[in-house]
C-alpha positions as CSV (number, residue, x, y, z in Angstrom):
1,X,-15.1,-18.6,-6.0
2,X,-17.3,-16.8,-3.5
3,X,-16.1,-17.5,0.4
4,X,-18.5,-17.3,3.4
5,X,-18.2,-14.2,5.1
6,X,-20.2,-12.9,8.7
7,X,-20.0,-9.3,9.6
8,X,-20.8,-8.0,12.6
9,X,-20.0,-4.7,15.0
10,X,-19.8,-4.6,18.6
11,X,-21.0,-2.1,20.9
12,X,-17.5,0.2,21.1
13,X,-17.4,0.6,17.5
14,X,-15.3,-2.4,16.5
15,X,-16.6,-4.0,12.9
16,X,-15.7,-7.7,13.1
17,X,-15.2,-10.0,10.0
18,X,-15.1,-13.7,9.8
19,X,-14.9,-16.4,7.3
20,X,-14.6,-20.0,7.9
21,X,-12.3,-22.4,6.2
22,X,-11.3,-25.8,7.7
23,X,-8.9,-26.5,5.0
24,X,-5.8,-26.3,7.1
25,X,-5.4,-25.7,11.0
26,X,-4.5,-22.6,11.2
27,X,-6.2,-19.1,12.1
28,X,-4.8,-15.6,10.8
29,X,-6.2,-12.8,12.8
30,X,-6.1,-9.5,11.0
31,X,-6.5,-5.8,12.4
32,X,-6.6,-3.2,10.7
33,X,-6.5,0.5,11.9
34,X,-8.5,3.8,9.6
35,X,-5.1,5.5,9.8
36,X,-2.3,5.9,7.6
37,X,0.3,9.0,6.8
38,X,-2.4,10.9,5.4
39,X,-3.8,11.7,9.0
40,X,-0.3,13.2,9.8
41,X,-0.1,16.7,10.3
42,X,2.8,19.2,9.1
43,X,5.4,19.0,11.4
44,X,4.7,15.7,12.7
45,X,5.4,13.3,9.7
46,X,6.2,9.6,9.9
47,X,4.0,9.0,13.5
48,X,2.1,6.6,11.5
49,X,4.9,4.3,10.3
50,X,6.5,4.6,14.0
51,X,3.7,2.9,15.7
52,X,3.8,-0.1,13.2
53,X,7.1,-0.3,15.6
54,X,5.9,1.1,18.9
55,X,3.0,-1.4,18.5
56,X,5.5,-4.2,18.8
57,X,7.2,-2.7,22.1
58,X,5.0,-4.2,24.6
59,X,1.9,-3.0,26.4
60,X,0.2,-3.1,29.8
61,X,0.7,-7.1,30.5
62,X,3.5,-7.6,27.7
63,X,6.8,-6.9,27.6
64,X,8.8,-5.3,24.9
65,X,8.9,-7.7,22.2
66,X,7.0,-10.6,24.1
67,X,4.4,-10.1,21.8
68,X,6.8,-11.9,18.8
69,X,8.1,-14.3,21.6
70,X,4.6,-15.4,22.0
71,X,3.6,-15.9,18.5
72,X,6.4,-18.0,17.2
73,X,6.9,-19.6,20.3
74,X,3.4,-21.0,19.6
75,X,4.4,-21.7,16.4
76,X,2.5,-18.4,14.5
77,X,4.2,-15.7,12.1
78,X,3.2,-11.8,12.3
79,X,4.0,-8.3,11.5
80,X,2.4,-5.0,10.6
81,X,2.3,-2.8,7.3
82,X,2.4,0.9,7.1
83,X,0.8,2.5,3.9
84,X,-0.9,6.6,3.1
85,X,-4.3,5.5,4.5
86,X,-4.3,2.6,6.5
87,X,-2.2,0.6,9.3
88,X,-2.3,-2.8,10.1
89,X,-1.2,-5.8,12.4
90,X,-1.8,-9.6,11.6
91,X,-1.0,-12.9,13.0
92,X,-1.1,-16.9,11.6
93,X,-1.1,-19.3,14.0
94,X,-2.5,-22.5,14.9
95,X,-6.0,-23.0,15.2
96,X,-5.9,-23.5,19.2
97,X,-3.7,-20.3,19.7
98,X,-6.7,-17.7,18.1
99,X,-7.2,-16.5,22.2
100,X,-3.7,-16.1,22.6
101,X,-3.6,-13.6,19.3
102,X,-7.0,-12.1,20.2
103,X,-5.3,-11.0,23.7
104,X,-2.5,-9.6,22.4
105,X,-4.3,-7.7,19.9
106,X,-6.9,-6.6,22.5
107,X,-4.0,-5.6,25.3
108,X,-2.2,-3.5,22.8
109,X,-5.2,-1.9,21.7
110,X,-6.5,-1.2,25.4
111,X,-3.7,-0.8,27.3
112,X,-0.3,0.3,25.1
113,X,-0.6,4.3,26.9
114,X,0.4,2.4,30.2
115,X,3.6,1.0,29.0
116,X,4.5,3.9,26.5
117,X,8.1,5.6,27.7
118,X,10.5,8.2,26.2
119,X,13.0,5.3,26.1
120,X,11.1,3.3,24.0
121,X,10.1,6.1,21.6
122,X,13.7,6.7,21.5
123,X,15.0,3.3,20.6
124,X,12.1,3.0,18.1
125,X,12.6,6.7,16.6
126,X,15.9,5.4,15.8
127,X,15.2,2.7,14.3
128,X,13.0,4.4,12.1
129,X,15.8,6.4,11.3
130,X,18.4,3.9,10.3
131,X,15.2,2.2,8.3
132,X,14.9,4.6,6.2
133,X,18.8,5.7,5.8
134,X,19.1,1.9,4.9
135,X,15.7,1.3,2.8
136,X,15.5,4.7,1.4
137,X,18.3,7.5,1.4
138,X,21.2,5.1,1.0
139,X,19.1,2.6,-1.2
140,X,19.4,2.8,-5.3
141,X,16.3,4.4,-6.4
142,X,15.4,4.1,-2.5
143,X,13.2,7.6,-2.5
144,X,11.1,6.9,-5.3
145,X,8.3,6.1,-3.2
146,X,8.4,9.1,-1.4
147,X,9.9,12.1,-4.7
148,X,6.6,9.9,-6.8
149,X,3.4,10.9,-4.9
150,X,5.2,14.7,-3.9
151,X,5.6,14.7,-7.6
152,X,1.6,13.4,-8.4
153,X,-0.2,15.3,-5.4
154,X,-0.3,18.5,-4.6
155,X,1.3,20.0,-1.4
156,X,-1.5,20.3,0.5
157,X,-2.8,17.2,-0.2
158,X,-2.9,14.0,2.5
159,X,-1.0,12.0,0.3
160,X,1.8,14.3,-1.1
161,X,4.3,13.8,2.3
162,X,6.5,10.9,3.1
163,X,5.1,7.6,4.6
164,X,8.3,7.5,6.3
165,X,8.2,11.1,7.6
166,X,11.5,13.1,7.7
167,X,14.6,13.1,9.8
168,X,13.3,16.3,11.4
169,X,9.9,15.5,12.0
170,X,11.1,12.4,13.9
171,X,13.3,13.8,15.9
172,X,10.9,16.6,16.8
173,X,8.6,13.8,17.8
174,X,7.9,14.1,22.2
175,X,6.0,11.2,24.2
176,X,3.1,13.6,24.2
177,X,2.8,13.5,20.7
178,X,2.6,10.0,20.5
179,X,0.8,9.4,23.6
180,X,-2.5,11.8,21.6
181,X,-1.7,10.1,17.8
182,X,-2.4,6.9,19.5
183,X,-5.5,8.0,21.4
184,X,-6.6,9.2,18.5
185,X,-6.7,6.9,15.9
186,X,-5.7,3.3,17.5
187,X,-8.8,2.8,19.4
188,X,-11.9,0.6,18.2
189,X,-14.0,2.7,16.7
190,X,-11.5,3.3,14.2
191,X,-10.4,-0.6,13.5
192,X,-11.9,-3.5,11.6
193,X,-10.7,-6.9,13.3
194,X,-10.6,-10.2,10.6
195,X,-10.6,-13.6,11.3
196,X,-10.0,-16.6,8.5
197,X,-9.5,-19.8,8.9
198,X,-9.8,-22.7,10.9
199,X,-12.1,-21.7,14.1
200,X,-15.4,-22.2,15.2
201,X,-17.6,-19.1,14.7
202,X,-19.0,-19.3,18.1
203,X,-16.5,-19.4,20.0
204,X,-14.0,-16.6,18.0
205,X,-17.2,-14.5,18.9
206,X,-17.1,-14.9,22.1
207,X,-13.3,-14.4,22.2
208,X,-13.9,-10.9,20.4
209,X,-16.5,-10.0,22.9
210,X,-14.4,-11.3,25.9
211,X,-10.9,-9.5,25.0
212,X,-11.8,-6.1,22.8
213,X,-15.5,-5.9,23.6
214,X,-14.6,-4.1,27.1
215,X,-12.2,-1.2,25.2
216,X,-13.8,1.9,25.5
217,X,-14.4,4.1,22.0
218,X,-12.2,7.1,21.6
219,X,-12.7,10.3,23.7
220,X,-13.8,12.3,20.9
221,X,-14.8,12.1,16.5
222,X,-11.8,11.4,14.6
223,X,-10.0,14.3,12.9
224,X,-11.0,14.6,9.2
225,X,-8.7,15.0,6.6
226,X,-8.2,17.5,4.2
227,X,-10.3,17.7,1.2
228,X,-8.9,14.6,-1.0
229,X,-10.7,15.8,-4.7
230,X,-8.6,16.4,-7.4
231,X,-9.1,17.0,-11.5
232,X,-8.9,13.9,-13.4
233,X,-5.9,14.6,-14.8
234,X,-2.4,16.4,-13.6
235,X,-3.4,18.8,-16.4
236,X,0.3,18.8,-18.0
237,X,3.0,17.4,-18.1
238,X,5.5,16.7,-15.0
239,X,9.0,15.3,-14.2
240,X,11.8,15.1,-12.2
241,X,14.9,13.6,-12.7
242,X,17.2,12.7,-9.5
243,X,21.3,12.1,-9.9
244,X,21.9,8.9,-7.6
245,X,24.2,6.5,-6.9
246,X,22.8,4.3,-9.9
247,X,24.3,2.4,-12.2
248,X,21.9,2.7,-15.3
249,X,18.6,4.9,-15.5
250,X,15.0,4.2,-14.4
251,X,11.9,5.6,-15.3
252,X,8.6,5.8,-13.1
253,X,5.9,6.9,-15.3
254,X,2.6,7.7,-13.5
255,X,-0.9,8.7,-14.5
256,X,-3.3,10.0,-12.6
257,X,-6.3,7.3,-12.1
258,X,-10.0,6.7,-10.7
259,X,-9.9,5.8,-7.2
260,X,-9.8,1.8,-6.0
261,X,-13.8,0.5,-6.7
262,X,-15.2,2.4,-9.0
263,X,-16.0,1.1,-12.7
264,X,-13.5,2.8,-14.5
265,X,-10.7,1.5,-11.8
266,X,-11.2,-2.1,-13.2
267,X,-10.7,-1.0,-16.6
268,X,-7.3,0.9,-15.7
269,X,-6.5,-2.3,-13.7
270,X,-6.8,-4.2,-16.7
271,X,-4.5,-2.0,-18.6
272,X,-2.0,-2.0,-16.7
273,X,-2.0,-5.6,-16.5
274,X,-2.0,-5.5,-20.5
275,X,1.0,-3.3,-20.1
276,X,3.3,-4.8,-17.6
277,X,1.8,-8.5,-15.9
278,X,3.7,-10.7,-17.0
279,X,6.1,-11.8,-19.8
280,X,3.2,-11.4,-22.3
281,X,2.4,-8.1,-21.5
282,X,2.8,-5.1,-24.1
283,X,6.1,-3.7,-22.3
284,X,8.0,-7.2,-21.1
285,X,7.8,-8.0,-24.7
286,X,8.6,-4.9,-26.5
287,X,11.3,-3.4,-24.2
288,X,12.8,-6.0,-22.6
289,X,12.4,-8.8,-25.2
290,X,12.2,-7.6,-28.7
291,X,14.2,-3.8,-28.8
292,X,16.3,-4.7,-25.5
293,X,15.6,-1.4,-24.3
294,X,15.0,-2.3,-20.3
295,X,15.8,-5.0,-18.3
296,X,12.7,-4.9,-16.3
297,X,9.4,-2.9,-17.0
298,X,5.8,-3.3,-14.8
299,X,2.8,-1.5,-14.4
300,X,0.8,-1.2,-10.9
301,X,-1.8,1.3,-9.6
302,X,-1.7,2.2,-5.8
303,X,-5.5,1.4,-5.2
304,X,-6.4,4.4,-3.2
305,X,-9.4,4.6,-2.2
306,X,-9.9,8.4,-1.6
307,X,-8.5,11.5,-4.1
308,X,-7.2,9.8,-6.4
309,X,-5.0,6.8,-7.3
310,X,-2.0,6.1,-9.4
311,X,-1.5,3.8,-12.3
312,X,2.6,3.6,-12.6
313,X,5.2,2.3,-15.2
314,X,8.4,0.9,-13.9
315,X,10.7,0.8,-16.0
316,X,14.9,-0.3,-15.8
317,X,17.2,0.7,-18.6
318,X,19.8,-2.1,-20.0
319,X,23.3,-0.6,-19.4
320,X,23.8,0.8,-22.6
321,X,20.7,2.8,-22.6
322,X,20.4,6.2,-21.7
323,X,17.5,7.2,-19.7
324,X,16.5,9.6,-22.6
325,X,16.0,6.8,-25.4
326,X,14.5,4.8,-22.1
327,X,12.0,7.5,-21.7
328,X,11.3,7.5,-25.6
329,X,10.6,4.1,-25.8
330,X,8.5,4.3,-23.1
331,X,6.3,6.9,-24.3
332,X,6.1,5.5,-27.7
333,X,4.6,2.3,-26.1
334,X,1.8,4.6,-24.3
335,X,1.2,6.5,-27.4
336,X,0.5,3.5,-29.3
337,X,-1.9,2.0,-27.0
338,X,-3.3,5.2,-26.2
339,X,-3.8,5.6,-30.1
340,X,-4.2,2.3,-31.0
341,X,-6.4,1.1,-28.2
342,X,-6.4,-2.9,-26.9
343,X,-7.5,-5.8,-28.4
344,X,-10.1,-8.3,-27.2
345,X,-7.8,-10.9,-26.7
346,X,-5.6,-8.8,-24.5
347,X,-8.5,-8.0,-22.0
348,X,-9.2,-11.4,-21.8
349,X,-5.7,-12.4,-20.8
350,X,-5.2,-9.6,-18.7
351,X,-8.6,-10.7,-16.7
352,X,-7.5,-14.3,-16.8
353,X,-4.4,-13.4,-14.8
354,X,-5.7,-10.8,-12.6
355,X,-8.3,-13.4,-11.4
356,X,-6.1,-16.1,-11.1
357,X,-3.9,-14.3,-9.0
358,X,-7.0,-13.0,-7.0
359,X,-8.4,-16.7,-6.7
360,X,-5.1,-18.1,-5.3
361,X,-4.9,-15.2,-2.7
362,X,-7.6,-16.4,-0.9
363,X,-6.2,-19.7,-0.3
364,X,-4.0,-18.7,1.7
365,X,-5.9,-17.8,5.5
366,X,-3.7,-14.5,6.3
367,X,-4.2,-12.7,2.5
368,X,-8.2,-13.8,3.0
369,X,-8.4,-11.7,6.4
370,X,-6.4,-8.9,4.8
371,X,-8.7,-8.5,1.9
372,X,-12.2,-8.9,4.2
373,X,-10.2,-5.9,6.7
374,X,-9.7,-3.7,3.4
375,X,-13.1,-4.3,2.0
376,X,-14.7,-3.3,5.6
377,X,-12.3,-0.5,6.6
378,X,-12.0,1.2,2.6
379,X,-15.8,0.6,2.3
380,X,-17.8,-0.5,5.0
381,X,-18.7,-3.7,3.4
382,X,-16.7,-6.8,3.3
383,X,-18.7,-8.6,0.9
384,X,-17.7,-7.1,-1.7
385,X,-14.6,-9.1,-1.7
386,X,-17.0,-11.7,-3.0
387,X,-17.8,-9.5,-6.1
388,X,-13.8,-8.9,-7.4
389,X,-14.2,-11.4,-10.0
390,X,-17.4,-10.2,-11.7
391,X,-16.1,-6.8,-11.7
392,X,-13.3,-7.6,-13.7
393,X,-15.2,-10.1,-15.4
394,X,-17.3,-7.3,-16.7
395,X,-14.4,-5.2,-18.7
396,X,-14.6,-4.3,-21.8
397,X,-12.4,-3.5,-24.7
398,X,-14.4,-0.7,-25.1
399,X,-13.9,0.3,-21.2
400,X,-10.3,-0.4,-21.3
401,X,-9.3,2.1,-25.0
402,X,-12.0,4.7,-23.0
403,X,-9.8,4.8,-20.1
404,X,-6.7,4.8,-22.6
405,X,-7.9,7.5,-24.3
406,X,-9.1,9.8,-21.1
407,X,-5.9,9.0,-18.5
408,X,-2.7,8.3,-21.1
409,X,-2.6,11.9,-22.9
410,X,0.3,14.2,-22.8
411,X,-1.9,16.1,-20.1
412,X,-1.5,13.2,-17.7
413,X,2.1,12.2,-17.0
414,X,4.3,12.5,-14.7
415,X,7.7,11.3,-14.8
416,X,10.6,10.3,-12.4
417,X,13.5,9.6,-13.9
418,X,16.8,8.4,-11.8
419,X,20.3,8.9,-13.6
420,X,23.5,8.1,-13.0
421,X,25.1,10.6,-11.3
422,X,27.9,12.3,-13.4
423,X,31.2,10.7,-13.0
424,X,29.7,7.3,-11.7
425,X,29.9,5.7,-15.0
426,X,26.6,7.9,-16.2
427,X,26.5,8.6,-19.7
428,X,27.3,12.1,-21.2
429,X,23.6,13.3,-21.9
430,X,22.4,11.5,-18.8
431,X,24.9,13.7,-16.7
432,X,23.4,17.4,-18.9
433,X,20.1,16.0,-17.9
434,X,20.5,15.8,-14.3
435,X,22.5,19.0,-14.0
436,X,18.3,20.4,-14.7
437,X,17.1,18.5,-11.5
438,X,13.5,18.8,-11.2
439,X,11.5,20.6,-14.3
């Protein structure tokens, strides 16, 4: 499936992406900012995550939450997504409401300074707050997203801090702070704007040019970040294992991986669709099926772009299973593949799904202008969403047990492991474990 895709950039910076599709009549308007948490400095985590909420708190001609009145009012859906190196904000709606998303998009982007005030970063850095006491710290397994990439990166490295940011880093945060992070980094020059749907090329041009082609560029060259390169392996072993309020054990097993786009990022792609996609995968029928070790296992890289990305193993003991004989059976899986390699079969079931699941996406208009925002944003080059499919067409067996044998070795893991804490129903050895903490 190849869609049609026009890319264009206008005279502030701003790369524009459209493709066409009068399948249904709607529009989904996608905008994506080159910032993330790994532009965050020490001492002033989490800024990126609270403007996916300050966004929403009304700029220099709308009010504090008008912006969602608007939309759904009109009958349209939205939101905004935080993740390590990007932020973005999208909208569905009908096809005769694209002006109305385009404005809103374009008066946030010009004019949210003016309506910035220390109440609203108060009300908002509080939210924050109780989001992450309630999605995170008082969550089972809650922090693993934030212990997992301090565990794989370094310290120094963009992507080792919390997306969330911390308690103290938020509360540190002043109006001035904010005020510069958004001059910064929110401003065109930085962005990639997406449209997909049902619209009529001409005119969503001239709607671009009319509501964002006025905003100015930023003041000055964006900040670069901190040198991203790392070995291709963690060089040794790592783990951690964290007492919670958990009821049985779980396991994240990562590997450091090739970054999102190159050659050997397809083939790890495809293991780790061999390993955990589905019920047929290597680990859904091992584990959970046959040896009723876990009640749930997956696999999933991260698909950075930059550094390098994570390919992960997820993994939920059955209640009767300690997290060590989880972690055992876990490893014994990796060490047979690594050892063992794939089969051809395998690959071309793994592909089968990927694309399938890649094919289906695109139906719908508001995952089509998130993909053309990545592709233009990560890589300057939005056509390469039409070149997913060959790329993953073109894996091998060969490339797959190569990336087995270079990324799974006892030199490349690092594992989280979440217990029971002692006297919560934990099992003896469980409770010895965690007594160790982090090794």
């Amino acid at each position: 499936m190849r869609i049609p895709i026009e890319s264009y950039r206008l005279s502030n910076g701003l790369v524009v992406t459209l493709s066409e599709d009068h399948t249904a009549p709607i529009v989904a308007v996608n905008l994506w900012y080159r910032v993330g948490s790994a532009n965050e400095r020490p001492g002033r985590t989490g800024f990126a995550h609270l403007f996916e909420h300050m966004l929403f708190q009304g700029s220099e001609h709308v009010a504090a939450n008008e912006h969602f009145e608007l939309i759904q009012r009109a009958g349209g859906t939205l939101n905004g997504s935080t993740w390590l190196d990007r932020t973005n904000y999208y909208e569905t709606v009908p096809s005769n409401e694209l002006a109305l998303a385009l404005w809103l998009e374009a008066d946030r982007m010009g004019g949210l300074l003016p309506a910035m005030t220390q109440q609203k970063l108060d009300t908002q850095r509080d939210v924050v707050k109780n989001e992450r006491r309630w999605s995170m710290d008082n969550q089972p397994y809650g922090t693993w997203s934030e212990r997992l990439p301090a565990l794989t990166y370094p310290p120094n490295h963009p992507f080792h801090h919390s997306l969330m940011g911390s308690m103290e880093d938020l509360s540190a945060a002043r109006l001035e702070d904010i005020a510069n992070f958004f001059a910064t980094y929110y401003r065109p020059d930085n962005a990639v704007l997406s449209i997909a749907g049902d619209f009529d090329p001409s005119e969503a041009r001239a709607l671009v040019a009319q509501y964002l082609g006025a905003i100015p560029r930023g003041p000055a060259s964006i900040p670069p970040l901190a040198d991203m390169r790392l070995s291709p392996t963690f060089g040794g072993a790592r783990r951690e294992v964290v007492p919670d309020m958990v009821m049985v054990p779980r396991l994240f097993l990562a590997f450091r991986a090739p970054v999102f786009g190159t050659d050997e990022y397809y083939a790890g792609s495809v293991l780790g669709a061999i390993l955990g996609l589905g019920k047929a995968s290597r680990l859904q029928r091992e584990l959970v099926r046959e040896r009723e070790i876990a009640s749930d296992a997956t696999a999933f890289t991260f698909d950075l772009t930059q550094g390098a990305d994570l390919l992960v193993i997820d993994a939920t003991a059955r209640p009767e299973v300690s997290s060590d004989a989880l972690e055992e059976e876990v490893a014994r899986e990796v060490a047979a593949l690594e050892r063992d390699g794939v089969t051809a079969a395998e690959v071309e079931r793994a592909v089968a799904l990927i694309e399938t699941s890649f094919v289906t996406s695109l139906q719908s208009a508001g995952e089509r202008a998130d993909k053309l925002s990545m592709f233009a944003a990560q890589f300057d080059d939005p056509f390469l969403l039409n070149e997913q499919t060959e790329r993953y067409s073109a894996v091998t067996v060969d490339r797959v047990n190569a990336f087995a044998r270079a990324r799974l070795g006892a030199d490349n893991r690092a594992s989280l492991v979440y217990v029971p804490k002692p006297g919560d129903g934990g099992l003896p050895n469980e409770a010895e474990a965690a007594s160790g903490a982090a090794r």
